[in-house]
Structure formats: structure tokens, C-alpha cells
LODRENLO-428575 format. One record per residue: y, z, x of N, C-alpha, C, O in turn; residue in three letters. Coordinates in steps of 0.05 Angstrom, whole numbers, always signed. Each point is the difference from the previous one (the first is absolute). Example, Ala and Ser with C-alpha at 12.3 -4.5 7.8 and 13.67 -1.06 7.14 Angstrom:
BEGIN
<rolo n_y="-114" n_z="+156" n_x="+264" ca_y="+24" ca_z="+0" ca_x="-18" c_y="+24" c_z="+0" c_x="+18" o_y="+0" o_z="+13" o_x="+21" guvex="Ala"/>
<rolo n_y="+21" n_z="-27" n_x="-28" ca_y="+24" ca_z="+1" ca_x="+16" c_y="+22" c_z="+14" c_x="-15" o_y="+22" o_z="+4" o_x="+10" guvex="Ser"/>
% end
This chain:
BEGIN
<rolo n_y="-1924" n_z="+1064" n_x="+14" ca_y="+20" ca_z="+10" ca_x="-17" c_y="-8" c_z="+28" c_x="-11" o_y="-22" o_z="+9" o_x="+5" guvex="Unk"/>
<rolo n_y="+40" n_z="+2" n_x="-20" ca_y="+1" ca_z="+35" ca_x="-12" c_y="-32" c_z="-9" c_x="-13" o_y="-21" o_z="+9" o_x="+9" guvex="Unk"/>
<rolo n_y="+23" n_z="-30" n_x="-31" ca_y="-19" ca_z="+4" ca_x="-22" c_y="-25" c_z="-3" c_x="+16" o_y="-19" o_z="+16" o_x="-5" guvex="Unk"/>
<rolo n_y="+16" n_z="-35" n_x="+24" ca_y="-25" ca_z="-8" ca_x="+16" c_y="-4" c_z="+32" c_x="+15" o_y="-23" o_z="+0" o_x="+7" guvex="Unk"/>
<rolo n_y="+31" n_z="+16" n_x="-2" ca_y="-7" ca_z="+31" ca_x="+9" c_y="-9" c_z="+13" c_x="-20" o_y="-19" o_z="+15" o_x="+5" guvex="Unk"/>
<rolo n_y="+25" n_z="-16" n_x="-23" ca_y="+1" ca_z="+16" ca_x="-18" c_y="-36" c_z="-5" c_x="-13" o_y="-17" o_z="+18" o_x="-2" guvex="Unk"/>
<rolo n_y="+13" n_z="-46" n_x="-4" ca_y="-23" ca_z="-8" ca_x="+2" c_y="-20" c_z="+8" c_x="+17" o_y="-23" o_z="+6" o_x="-7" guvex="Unk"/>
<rolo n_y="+31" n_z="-5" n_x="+34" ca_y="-17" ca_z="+5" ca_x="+14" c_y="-12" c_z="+30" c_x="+6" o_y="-22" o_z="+6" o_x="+9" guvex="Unk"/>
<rolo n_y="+42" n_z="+7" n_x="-15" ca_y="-7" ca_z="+36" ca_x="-19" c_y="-16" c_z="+3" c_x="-14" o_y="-19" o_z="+15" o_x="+2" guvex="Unk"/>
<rolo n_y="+29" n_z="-34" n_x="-26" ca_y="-20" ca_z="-5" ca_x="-20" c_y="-38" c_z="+0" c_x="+3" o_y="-19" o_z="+15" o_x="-7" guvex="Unk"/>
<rolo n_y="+23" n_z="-41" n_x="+24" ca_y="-31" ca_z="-7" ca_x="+12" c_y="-6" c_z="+26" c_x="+7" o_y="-10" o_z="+14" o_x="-17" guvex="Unk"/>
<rolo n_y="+15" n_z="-4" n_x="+45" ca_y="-4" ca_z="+30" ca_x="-2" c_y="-10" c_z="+18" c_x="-13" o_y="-19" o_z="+11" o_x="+10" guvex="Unk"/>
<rolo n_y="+28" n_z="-4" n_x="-31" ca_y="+5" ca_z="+14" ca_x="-23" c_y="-35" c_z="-12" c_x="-14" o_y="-17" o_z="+18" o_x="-1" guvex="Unk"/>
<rolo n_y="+11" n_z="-36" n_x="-5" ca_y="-19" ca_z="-13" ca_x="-8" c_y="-22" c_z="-7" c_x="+12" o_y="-23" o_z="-3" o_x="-10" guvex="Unk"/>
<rolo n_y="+30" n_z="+0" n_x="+32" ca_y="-32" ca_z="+5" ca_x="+18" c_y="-3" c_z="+39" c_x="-3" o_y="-20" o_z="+11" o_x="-10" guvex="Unk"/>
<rolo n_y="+42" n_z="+3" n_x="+19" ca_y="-6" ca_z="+37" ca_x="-4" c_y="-10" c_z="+8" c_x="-26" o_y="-8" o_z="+23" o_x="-6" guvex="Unk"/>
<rolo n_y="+10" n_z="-48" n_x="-12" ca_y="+7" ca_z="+31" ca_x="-22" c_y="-41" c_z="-1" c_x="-5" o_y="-7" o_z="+16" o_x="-17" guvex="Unk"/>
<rolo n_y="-8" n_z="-28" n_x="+25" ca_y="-32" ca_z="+8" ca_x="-6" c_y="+2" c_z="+27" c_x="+19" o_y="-20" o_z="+13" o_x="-7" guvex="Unk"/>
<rolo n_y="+31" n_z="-1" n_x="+22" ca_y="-4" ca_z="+24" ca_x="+6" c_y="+29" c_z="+19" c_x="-2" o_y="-4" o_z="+22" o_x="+9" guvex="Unk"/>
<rolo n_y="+23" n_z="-25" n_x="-16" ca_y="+17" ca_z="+18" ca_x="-14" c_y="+11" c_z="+3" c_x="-29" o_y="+16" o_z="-14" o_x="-11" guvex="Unk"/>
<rolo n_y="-29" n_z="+36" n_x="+2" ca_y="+9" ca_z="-3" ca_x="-24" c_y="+28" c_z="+2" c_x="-13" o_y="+17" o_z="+15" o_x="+9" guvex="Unk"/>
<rolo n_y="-14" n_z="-27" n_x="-25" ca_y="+32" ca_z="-10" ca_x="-9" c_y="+27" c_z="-3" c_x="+12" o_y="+22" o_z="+7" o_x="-8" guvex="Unk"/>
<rolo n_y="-29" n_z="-23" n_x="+33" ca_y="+14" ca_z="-16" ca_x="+18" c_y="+22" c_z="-12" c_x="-18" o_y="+24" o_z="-2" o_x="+7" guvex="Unk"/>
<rolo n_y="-37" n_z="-8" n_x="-33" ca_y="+21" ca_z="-22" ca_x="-12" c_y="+23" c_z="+12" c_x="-15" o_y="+18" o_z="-12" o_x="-11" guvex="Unk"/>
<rolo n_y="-22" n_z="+31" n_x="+11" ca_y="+15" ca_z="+12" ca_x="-23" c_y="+22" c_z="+11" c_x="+29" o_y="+19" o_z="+11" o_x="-11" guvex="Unk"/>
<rolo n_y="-17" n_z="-10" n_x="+27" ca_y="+23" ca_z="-4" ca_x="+29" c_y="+15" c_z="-26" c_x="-5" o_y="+23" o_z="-2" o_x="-8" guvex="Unk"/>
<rolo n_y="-34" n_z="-12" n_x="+13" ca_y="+10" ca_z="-26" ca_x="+6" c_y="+6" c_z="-13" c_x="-22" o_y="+12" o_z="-21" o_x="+5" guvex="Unk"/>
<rolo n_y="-17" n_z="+23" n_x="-33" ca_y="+5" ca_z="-19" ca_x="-23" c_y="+41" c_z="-8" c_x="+7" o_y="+9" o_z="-20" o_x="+11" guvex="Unk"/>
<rolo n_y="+2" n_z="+37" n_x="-20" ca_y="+22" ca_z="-6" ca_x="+4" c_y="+2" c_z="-28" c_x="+19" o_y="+3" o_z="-23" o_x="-9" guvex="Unk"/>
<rolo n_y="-7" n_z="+30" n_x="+46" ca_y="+0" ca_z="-19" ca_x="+21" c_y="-11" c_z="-39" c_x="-14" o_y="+13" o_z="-21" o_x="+4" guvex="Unk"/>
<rolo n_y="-43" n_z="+24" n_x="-22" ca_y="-14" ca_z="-10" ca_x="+1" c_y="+23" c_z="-27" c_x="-22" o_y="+3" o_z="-24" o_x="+3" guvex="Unk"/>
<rolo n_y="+11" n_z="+48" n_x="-26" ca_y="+14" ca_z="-20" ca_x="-18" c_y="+25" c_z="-14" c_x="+13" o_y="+12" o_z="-14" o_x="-17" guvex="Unk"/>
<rolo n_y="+1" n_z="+15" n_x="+47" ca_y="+11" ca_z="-10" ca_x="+13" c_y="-5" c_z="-20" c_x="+11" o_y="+16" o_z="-11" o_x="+16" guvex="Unk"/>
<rolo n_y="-45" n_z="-1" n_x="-22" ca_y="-3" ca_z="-30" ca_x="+4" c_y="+1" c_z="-15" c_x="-21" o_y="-8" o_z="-24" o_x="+3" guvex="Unk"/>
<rolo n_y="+13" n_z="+29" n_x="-18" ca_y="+1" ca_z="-6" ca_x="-22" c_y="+14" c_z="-15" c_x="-3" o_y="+19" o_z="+8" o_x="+12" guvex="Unk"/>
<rolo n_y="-11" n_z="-42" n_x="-29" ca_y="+13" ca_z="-18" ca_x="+1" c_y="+36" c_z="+2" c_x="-14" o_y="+23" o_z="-6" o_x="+5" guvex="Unk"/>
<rolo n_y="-43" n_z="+22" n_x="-25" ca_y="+19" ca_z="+6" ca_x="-22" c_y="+26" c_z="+29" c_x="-1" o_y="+18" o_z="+6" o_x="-16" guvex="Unk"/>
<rolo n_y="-30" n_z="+7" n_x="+41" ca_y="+19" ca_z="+31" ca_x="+2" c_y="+10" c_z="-4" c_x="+29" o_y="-14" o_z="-6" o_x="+19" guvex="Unk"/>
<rolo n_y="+47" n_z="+10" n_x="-18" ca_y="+6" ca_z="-2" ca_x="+11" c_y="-1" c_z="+14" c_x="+25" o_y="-4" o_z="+24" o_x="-3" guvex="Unk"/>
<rolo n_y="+7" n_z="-34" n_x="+34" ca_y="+2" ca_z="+11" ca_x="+18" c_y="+16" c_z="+28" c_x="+8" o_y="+22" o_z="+0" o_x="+12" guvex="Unk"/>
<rolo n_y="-33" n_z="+19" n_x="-18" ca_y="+21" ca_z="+17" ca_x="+10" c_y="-15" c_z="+27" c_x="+4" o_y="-15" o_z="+12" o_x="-15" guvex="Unk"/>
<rolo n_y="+27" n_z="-5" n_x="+45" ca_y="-19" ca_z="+24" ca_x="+5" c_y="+19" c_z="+21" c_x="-7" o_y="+24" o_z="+0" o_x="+6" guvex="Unk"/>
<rolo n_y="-36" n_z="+19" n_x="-21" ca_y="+11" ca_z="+14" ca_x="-20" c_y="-7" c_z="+37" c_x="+16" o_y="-21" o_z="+0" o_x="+13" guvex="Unk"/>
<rolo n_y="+33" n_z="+24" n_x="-12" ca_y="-16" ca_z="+24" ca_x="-1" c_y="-25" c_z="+9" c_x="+3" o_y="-14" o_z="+11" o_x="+17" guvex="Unk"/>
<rolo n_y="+13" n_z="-25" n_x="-50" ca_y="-35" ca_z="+0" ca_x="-3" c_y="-18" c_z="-15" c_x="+14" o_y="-23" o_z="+8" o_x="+3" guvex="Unk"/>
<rolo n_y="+30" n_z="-31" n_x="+7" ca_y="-12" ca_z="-7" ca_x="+11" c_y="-8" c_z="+7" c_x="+30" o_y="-23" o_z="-3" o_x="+8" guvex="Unk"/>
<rolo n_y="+39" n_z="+10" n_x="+4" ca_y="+3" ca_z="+18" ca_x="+25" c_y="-11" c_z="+27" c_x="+3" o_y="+1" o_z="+14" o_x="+21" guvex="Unk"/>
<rolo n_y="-12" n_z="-6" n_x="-46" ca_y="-12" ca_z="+21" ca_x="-1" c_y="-26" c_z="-5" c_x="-5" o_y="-11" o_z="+22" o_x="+5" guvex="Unk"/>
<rolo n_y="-5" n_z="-36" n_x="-12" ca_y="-17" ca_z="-18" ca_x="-14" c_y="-20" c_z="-1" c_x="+42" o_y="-19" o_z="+9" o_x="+12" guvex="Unk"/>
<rolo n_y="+46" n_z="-31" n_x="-9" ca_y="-10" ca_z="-4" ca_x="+28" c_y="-8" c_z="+31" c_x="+15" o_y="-21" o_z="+11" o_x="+6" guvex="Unk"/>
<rolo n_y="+41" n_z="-6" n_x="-5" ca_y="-7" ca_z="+25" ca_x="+15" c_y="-27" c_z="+25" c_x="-5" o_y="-10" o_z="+14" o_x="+18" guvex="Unk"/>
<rolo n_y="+4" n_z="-12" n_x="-42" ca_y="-27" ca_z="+4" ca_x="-10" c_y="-21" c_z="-5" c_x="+4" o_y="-21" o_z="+13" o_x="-1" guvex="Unk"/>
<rolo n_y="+27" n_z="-41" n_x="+8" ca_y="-23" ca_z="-22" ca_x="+13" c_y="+0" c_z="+6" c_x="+23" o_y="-20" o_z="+13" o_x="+6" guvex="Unk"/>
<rolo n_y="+33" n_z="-15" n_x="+12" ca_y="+0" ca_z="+7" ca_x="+23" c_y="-10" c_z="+33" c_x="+15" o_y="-12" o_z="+7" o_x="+21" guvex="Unk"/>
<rolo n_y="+22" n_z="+5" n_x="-38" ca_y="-20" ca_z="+28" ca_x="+10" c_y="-23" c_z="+10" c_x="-16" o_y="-11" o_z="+22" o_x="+4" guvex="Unk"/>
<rolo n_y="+0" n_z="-48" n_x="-33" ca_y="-22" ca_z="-1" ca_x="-8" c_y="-16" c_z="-5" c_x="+24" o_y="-20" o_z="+13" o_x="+4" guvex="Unk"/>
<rolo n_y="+28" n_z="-31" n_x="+11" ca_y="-20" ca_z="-11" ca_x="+19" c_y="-3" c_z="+5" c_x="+31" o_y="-18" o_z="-8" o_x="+15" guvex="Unk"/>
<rolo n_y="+40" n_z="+23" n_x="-10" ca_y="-5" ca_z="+14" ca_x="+22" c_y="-6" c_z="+26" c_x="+1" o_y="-3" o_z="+11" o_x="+22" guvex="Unk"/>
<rolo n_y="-1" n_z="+6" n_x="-52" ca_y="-8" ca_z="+31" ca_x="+4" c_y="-32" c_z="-18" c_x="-14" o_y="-17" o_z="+14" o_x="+9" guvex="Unk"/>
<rolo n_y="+6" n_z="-31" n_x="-22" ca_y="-24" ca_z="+6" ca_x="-18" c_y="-9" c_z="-22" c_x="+27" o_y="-17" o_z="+12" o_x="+13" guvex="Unk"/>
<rolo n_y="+24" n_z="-37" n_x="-2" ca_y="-22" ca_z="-12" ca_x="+2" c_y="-6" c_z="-7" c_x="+39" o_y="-17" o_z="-14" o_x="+10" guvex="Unk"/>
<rolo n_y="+36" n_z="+31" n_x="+2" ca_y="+2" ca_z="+5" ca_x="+25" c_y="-17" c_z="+35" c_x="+8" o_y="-6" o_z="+11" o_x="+21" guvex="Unk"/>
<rolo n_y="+3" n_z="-6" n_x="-38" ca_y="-6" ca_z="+32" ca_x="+17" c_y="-35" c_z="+2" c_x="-20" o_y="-9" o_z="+15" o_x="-17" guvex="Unk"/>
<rolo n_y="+4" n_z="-29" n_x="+27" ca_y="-32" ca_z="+2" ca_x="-2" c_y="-15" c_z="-3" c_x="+23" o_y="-7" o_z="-22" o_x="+9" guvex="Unk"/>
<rolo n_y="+1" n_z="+47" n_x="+4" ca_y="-11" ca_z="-4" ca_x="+24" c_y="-25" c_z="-10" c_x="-1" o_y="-13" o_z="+2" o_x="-21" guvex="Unk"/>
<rolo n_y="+1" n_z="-16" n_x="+46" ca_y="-14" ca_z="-17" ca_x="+11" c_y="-29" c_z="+23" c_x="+2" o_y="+3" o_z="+23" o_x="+8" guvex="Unk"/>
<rolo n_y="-23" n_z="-32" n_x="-15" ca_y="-31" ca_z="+12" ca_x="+10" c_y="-15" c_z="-14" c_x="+10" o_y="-13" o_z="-19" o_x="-7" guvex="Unk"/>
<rolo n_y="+19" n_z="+38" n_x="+40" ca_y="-12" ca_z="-19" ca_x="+25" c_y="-35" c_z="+0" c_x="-14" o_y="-12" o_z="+17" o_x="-14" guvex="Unk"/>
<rolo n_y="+2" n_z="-43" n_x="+27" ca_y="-29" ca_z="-8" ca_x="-7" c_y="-2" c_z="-5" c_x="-30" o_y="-21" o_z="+3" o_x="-12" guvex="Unk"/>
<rolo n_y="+44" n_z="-11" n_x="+0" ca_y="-4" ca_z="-18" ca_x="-31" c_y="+14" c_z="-29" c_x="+12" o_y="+15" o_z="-3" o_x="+19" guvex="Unk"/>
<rolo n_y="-26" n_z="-14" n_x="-38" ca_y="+15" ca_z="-25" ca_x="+4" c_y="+21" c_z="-6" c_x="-13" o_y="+6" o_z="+17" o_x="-18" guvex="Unk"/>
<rolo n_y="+14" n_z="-41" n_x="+21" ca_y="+24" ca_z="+0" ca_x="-14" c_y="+4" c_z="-28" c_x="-4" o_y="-14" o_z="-14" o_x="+15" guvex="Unk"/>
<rolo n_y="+27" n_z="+3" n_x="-28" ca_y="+0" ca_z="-27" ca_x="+4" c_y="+39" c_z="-1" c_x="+3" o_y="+17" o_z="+18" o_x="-2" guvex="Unk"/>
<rolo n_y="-15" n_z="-47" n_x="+6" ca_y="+26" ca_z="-10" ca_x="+3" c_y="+7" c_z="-22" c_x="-21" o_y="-7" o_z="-24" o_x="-1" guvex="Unk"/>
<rolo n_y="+21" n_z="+36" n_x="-15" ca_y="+7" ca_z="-33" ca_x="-17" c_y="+27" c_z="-8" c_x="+5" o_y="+17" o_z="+16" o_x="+9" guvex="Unk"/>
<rolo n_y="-12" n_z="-43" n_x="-15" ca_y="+22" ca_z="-14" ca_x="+17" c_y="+8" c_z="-21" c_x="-29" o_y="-17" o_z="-10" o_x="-14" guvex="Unk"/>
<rolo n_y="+47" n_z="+5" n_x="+10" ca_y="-2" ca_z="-22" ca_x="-11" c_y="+32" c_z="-12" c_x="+10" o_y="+18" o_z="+14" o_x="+9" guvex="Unk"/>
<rolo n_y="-17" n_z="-47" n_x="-14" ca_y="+19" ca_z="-5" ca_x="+27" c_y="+20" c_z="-18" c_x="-32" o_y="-8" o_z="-6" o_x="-23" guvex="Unk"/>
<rolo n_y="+32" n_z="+3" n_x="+37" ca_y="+10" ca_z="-25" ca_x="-20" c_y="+24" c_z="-11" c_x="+26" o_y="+5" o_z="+5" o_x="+24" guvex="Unk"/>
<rolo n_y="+5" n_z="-20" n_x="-42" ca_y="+11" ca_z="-17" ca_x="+19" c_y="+27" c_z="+19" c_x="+15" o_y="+13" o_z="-1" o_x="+21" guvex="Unk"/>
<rolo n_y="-12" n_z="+16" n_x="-41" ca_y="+25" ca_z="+25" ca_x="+13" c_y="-3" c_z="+18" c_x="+15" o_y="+19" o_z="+12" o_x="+9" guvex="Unk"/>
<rolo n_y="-57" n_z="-4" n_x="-2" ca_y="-1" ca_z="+24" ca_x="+14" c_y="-29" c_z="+5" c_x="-6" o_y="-15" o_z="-16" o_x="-11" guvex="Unk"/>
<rolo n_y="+4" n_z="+47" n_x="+22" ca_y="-33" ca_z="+1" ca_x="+0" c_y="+4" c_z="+28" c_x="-8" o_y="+23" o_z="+8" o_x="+2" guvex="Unk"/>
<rolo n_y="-38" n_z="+6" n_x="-9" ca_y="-9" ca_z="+19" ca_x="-12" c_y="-26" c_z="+9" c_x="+0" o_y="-19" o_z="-14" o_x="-10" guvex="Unk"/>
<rolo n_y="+16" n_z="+46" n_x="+24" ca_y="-26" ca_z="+3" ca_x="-3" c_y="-1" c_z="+36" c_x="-2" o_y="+13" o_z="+18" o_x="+10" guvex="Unk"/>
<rolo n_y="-36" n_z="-20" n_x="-25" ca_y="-7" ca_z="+28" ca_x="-6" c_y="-30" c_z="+11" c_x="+8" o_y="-20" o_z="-13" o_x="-8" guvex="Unk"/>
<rolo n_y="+15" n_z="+37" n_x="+26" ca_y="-20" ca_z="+7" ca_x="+0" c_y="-10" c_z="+21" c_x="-9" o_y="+11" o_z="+22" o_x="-2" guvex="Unk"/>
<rolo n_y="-39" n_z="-30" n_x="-8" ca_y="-12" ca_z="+11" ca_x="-28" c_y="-22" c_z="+17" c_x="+14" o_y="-16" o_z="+13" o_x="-14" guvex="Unk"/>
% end
């Protein structure tokens, strides 16, 4: 479902933010949409919110080039909806 995505951004968002600084302050809006009590509705802001996120993380956390002869590791985390992995 919407909210079960939205979560899963979330996670995201929470494994990144030990290396980007104020990640949350993007996503708070997204984050109060799981919320039991506020209703569903994707709103402007919210669409803009996303979209922030989205080229937060493809201009900051994609264009860090690689230095051949350093090591890197791979982290992975899986759920029942899908896998995810980032290399560090």
C-alpha cells in the first residue's frame, strides 16, 4: 500500500541520515503521512518534499567517485517487499 512505501523511504531516510546532514528536515512532512491520525492525502507539498528527496540523493549520494585501490564495502538490507543496498 501508499503508507507501506512511504515507510519504506522512511527506513531509507534513517539508515542515510548518519551520513547526511539534515535529511529529516526533507522528509518530515512525507514521514507525518504515516501517521494514524492525519489523513491520507498527497498534497503539493508533499510532492515537493518528495522531489527534494529525490535529487537530495541522486546529486549528494551518487556522484562520489570511486578510489581505485581503497576498499568499499556493500551494505544490504532486505524486507519482505524488496532489498536494498548501498555501497559505502
Amino acid at each position: 500500500t501508499f503508507v507501506l512505501e512511504i515507510r519504506s523511504l522512511i527506513g531509507l531516510v534513517g539508515y542515510c541520515r548518519y551520513f547526511i546532514k539534515g535529511i529529516y528536515t526533507i522528509t518530515t512532512l512525507l514521514t507525518r503521512l504515516t501517521r494514524l491520525d492525519v489523513p491520507l492525502e498527497w498534497s503539493n507539498e508533499c510532492e515537493v518534499s518528495f522531489m527534494k528527496f529525490k535529487e537530495f540523493f541522486t546529486l549528494v549520494l551518487i556522484l562520489t567517485l570511486f578510489v581505485e585501490g581503497e576498499g568499499f564495502t556493500v551494505c544490504c538490507d532486505r524486507s519482505i517487499s524488496g532489498l536494498g543496498c548501498v555501497l559505502m
